[in-house]
Every structure is written in C-alpha cells, then in structure tokens.
N, C-alpha and C positions, 0 to 999 in steps of 0.2 A: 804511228802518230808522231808530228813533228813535237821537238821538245822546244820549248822558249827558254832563252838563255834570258837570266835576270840580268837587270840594268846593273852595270858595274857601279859601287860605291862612291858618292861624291869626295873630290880629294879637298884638301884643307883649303886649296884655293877657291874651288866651286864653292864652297861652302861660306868664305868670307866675301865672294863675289854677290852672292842670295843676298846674305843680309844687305850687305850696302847699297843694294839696287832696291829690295824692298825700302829700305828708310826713308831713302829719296823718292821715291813713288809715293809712300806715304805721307812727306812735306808738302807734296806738289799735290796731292790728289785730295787728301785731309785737313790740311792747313791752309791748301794756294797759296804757301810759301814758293817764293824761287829758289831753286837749287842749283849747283855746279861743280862739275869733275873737278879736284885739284890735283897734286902730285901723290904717286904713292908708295909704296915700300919695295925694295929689292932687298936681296938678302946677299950679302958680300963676306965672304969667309965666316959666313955661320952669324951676323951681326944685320939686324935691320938700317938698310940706306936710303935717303931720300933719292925719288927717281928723276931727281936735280944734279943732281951728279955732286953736289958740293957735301965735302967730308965734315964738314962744322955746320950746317943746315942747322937753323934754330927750330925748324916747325918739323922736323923730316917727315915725309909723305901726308903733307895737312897744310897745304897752304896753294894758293893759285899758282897755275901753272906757268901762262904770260901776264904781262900785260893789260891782256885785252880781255881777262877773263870775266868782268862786269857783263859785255854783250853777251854771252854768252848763258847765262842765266836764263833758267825756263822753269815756268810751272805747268808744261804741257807733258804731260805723263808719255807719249809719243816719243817726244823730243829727247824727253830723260832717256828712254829705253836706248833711243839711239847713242846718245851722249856715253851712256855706261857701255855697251856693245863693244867703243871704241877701245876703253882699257876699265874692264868689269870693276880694277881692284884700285880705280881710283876714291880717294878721299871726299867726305861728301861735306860741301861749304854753301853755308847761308848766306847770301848776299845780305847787308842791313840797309837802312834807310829805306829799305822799300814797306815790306809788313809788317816790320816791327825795326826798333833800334835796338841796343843790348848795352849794360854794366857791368863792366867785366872787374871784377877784384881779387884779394888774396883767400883763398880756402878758408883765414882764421876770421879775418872779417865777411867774410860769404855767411860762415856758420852765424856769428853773432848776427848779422841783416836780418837771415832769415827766422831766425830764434824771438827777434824784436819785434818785424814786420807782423808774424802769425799771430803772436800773443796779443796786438793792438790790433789783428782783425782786418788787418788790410790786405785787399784781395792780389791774388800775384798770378803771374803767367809763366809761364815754362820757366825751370830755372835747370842749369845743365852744370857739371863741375869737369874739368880737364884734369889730365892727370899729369899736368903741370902744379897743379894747387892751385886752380882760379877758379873761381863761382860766376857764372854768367846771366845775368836775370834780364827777360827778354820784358820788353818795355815798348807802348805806343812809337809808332814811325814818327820822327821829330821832335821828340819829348826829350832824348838823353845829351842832343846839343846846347839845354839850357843849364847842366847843370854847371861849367866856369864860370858864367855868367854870375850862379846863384852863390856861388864861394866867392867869388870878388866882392860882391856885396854885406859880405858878412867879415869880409877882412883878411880872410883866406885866401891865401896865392894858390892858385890849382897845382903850381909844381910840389907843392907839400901835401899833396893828395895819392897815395898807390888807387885811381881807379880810371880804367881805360874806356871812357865812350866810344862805343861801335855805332857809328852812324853811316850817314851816304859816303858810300866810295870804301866802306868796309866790309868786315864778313866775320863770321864766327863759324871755329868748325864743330859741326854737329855727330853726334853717335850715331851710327857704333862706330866710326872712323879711330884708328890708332896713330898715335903721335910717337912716331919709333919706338924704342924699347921702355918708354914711360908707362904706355895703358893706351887703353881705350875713354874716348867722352863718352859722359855717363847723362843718363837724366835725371837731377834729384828731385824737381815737378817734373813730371812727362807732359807732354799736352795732350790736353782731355777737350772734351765738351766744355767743362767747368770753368778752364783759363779760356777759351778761344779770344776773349774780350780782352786784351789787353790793358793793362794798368798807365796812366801817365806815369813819365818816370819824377814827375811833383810829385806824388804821393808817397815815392820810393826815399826822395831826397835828407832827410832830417836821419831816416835811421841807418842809410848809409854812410852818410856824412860822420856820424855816429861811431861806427861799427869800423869805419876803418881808419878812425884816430884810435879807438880802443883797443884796437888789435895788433896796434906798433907793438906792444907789450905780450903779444899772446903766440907771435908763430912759434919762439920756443917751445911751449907745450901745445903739441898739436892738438888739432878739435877736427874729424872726421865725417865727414856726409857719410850718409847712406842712400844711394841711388834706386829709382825704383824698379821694380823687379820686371814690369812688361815688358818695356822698352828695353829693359835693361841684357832681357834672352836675345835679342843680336849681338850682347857679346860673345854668346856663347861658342866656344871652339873658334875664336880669333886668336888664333897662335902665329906664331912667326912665317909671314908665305912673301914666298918673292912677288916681286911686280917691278918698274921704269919711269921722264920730261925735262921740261926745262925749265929754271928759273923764273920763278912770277913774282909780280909786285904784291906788297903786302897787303894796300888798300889804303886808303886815305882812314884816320883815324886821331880820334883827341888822346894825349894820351897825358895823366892828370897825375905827377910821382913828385 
C-alpha cells in the first residue's frame, strides 16, 4: 500500500502571506473597499527593512510602492489574487476618498474621541490604531475635507491641530500589515455589519476637535487601546520574515499639526 507523505509545515512566510491575502480578499469582498499591494519587509542583518531600499524609510514595508499606485487599486477579488501572487508578502493599503475618507490622530487623543464619541452615543465605523501611536476613524468619502474649513471658522489655524485628514489621493495602511520593527495595525472597531454605514465626519467634529487639544497634556501618561480579538488573529505568528520595491509616493493628504 502506497504511504502519503504529509504536506510539509507552512513556514513563517507562508503563513504571513495567508493572512495578508485573506485581509485583502476580505476588504474587497466584504466591504467593496479598494485595496493595494504596497512595499514590504526584508530582513537585513537580522533587522526588518523596507523593500525601498531606503535605510531611514519612515513607513518601512507600509506605504506605496510607485507613483502610480492609485490605478492600481481594485475591489475585484480576481485582481487582488493576482496582485498578491506577484509578492504575497506585500503591505496591504486603503486607497481614501473613494469608500470612505479617514482621521488620523495621536493614540492619547484617539483614546479620549473615542471614550467621548461612545458615551454621547454617536454611532462610528471602523476605527484602526498603528503602532505608530495613531487612531484612525474611517469616515463617509468626502466628509473629512471639511474639517479646515470648520477650524478656520471657529478661529483655529489648522496648523495648531495634530490631526491628519486622509482624503482623495490618500491611503491608510490596514491590518494585519506590520510597519517594521513597531507592530502590526490593529482593529480597535473591526468592521462589522453594525458600522458598514459610515458616519459623516460632522458628527465626528466637536469631540475630535476636543480630544486633541486635550491630549497636548496627556501623551506623557500613556492611555492604550485594546484591539479586537477577530480581526485581530491575522496577527498571529507575524514575526520577523523577509520580503523586497521601489520608492512610492505618499498620497496627497491634509495634514492639520
């Protein structure tokens, strides 16, 4: 009788190639979010490198490749397979301005938003934290271009503002994607059934506005998310694996400091 030899053990790279390919399948298939390969991690004398080749890489292996990486963009689950196929252990980035826009702020003022937002009841859509320290709260396509506008009007210069609107011509990068030797993006709302409906980011405005004059005072003692645990098992077993591109541009984006 012939014996069948068991399939050999997935190695650490198979293994972070799965997750990031299901994630992306999952935006595109679940959300009809657009998705897209960015750059991603090598491993250089034992240290993770962006596969930009550049040694001071601010985003390494998390940010677009070229260019041109806007056309690129697909919510065709096909397209993705193929896209990922090309380098499995690429980075996975949200195009904005398309299905939603995004507020990007500091961890201390994330925590107080969202602490504010919940208690007043106001309904919210996927919120993500990098492990940078920034809180990402995803917001109707078009909504998060108004808020300079809505700070001028109140007397506020937007450069006295730490909060980055991701709009058209930008991107945010989504989990389980790791950002060199910092971590992995987490989901601290995952997207459910519950958010699919996007929030205007008007409604987001007052307690942001809020949270991140209040929080000038607060990064000193840190205040920490806790990410949720679904979404959050594509972290699992993302450890240090090698992977390779070339310098992209970062995206058009307001940025509000």
């Amino acid at each position: 009788m012939a014996t069948r030899t068991p399939p050999a053990p997935a190695s650490a790279a198979d293994t972070v190639a799965a997750h990031l390919l299901d994630a992306a399948l999952r935006y595109a298939e679940d959300r009809h979010w657009d998705v897209v390969p960015g750059t991603w991690l090598t491993t250089v004398d034992g240290m993770p490198r962006c596969s930009c080749g550049h040694p001071a890489c601010a985003s390494p292996g998390a940010h677009p490749v070229d260019p041109g990486w806007a056309g690129l963009a697909t919510g065709s689950t096909l397209t993705v397979r193929r896209l990922w196929s090309g380098q499995p252990l690429a980075s996975v980035l949200l195009p904005t301005g398309r299905a939603f826009d995004a507020l990007d702020v500091s961890e201390a003022a994330g925590c107080l938003a969202l602490a504010r937002l919940e208690r007043l009841g106001v309904p919210l859509g996927p919120v993500l934290c990098t492990p940078t320290r920034r809180v990402v709260f995803f917001v109707l396509p078009g909504s998060a271009s108004k808020f300079p506008a809505r700070l001028r009007r109140l007397g506020r210069p937007p450069a006295s503002i730490d909060l980055v609107v991701h709009a058209a011509g930008s991107h945010v990068v989504a989990p389980p994607t790791r950002v060199g030797s910092a971590g992995h993006t987490q989901w601290v709302r995952e997207p459910t059934a519950e958010n699919r409906w996007l929030p205007d980011a008007e409604s987001l405005f007052n307690a942001m506005v809020y949270a991140v004059r209040a929080s000038a005072g607060l990064d000193g003692g840190r205040r920490t998310l806790t990410p949720t645990p679904s979404w959050g098992r594509h972290q699992a077993g993302l450890t240090e694996v090698g992977v390779r591109g070339a310098v992209g541009g970062a995206g058009e984006f307001v940025r509000l400091r």
